[in-house]
N, C-alpha and C positions, 0 to 999 in steps of 0.2 A: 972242381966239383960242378955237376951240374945239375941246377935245379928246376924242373916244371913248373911253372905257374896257369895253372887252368881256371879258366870263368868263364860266363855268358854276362848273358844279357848287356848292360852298358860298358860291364870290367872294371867298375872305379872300384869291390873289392880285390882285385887284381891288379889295376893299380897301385892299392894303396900296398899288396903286400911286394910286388918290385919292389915299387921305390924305398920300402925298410931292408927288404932281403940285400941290395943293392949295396944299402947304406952302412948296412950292418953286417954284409956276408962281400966284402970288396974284390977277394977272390973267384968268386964263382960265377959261373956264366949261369944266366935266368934265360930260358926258353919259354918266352908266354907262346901259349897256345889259349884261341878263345874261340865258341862255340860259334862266335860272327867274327864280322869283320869289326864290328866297331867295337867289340872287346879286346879282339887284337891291339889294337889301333892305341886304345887306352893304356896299354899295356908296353908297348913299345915307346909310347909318350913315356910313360913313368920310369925308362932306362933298362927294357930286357934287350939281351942282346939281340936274338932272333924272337921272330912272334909271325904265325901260322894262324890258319882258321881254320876249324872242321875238323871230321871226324878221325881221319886217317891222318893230321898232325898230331892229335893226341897219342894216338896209338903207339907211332913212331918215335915222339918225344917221351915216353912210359918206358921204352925200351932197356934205355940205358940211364938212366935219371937217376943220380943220388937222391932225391928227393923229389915227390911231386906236393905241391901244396895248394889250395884252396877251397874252398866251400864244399861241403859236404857232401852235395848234391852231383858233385864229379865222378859219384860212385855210385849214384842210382839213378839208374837206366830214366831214362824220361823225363825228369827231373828239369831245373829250370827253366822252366814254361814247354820242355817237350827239347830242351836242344840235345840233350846230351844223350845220347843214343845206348842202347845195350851195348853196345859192341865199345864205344868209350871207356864206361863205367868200368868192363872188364878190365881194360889196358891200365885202367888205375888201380885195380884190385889183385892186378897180377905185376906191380911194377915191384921189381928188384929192389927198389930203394926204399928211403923213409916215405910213410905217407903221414901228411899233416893236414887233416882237415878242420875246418873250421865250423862250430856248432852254427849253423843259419835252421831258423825255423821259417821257411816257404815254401812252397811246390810241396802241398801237403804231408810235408813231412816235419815233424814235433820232433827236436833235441829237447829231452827235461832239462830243467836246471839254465840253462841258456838266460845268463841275467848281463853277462857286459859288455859293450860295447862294439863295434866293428873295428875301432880303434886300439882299444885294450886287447880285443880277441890275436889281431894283427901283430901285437908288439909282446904276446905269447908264445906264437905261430912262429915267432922268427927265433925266440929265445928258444924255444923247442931244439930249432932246425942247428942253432948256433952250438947250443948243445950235445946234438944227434951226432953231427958233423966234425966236431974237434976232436970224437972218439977215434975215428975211420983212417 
């Protein structure tokens, strides 16, 4: 199985969902992709096999992804602080596999309801995925 981990900005949400996916999905290979390089970076620290930056690794890694996973904002164009391009968002919105995002309220965009944790939402995110994946 192979699963997408997409983020910006610093990536410690992308880190922290590796290093669960990782721990708790031992099987699958995690392809972070991150909007920079130092989300990558975070991302590869926390045990993805492969980790890319930018626009057209997303796209590429959405292609064939049992699953892409993280922050909301991976599916709307402009979105964390402006990284995540139209053309991104698409590749996550058109990706063959599960998509698991995770309710974040910034880069003006409001999830109602959004009351638990990065933590809690993470150890959701994976049960989801644990879930999704044992079907297939």
């Amino acid at each position: 199985m192979k699963i997408a981990v997409i983020d910006g900005q610093g990536g410690r949400l992308g880190a922290m969902l590796t290093a669960a996916i990782k721990s708790e999905l031992p099987g699958c290979t995690v392809a972070a992709v991150g909007t920079n390089s130092l989300a990558s970076s975070a991302m590869l620290k926390a045990g993805a096999d492969t980790a890319a930056s930018g626009e057209n690794p997303a796209v590429v890694a959405c292609r064939d992804a049992d699953a892409v996973v993280g922050p909301i904002g991976i599916a709307i164009a402009d979105s964390l602080a402006g990284e995540v391009t139209p053309r991104m968002a698409m590749a996550v919105a058109r990706c063959p596999g599960l998509r698991v995002l995770l309710p974040i309220n910034r880069c003006s965009t409001f999830v109602a309801c959004v009351e638990s944790s990065p933590a809690e939402q993470v150890r959701i995110a994976v049960e989801q995925l644990k879930s999704a994946l044992s079907v297939r």
